[in-house]
C-alpha positions, -999 to +999 in steps of 0.1 A: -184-155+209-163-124+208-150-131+243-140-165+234-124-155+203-103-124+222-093-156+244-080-181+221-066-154+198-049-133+230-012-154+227-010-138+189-020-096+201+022-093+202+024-100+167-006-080+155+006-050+178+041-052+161+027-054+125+003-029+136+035-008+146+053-019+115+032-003+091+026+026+110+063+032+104+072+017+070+041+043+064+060+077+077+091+064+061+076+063+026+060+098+035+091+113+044+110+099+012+084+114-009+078+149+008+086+178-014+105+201+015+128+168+021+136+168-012+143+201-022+166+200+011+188+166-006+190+189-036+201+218-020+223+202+002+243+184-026+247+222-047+260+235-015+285+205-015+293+211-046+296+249-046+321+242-017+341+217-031+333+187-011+322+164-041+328+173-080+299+183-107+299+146-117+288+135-080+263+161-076+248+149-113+248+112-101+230+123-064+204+149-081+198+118-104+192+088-077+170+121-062+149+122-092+145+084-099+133+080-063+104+102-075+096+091-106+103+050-103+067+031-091+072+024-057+054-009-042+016-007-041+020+027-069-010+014-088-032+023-063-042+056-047-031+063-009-064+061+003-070+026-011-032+017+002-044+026+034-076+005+032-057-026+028-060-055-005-084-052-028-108-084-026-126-095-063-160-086-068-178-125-058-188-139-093-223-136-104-242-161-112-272-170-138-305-183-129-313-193-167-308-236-167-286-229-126-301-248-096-313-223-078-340-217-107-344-255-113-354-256-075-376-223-074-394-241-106-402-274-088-416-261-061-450-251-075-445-220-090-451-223-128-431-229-157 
């Protein structure tokens, strides 16, 4: 069954190798926006800008800002942890079901085995 599968399926490996490679990126991406020495690097780099007179107090305010709300704004996926981000959607727990007046206990009844 798996060879046939592999077979009928093999025309679509393309796409699954390019979303495979999509995520691997989009996944580095989101770790390099969030790493701490990138960061403090963006920070220091617009001081030094500003300490030299390539952009004025107000523009190093604004950048050290959109630095800031990068960190602190909920970034798609933020209301889980990474290891559950890496593990894909969360399915629903199935729905349980009562025996008590159900089917199934109508039918385990009728078939001889008391009240």
């Amino acid at each position: 069954m798996d060879i046939l599968w592999t077979l009928l399926t093999l025309p679509y490996a393309p796409v699954r190798g390019l979303t495979a490679l999509v995520k691997v990126v989009a996944r580095e991406a989101e770790s390099q926006q969030y790493n701490p020495v990138n960061i403090r690097r963006e920070l220091e780099e617009l001081d030094r800008a500003a300490a030299a007179g390539d952009i004025t107090p107000e523009e190093r305010d604004r950048g050290q800002q959109q630095v800031l709300d990068r960190l602190t704004r909920p970034a798609a996926g933020a209301d889980r942890t990474p290891s559950q981000r890496e593990a894909g959607p969360r399915r629903p727990a199935p729905a349980r079901r009562g025996t008590a007046g159900g089917r199934r206990g109508a039918a385990r009844r009728g078939r001889g085995g008391g009240p």
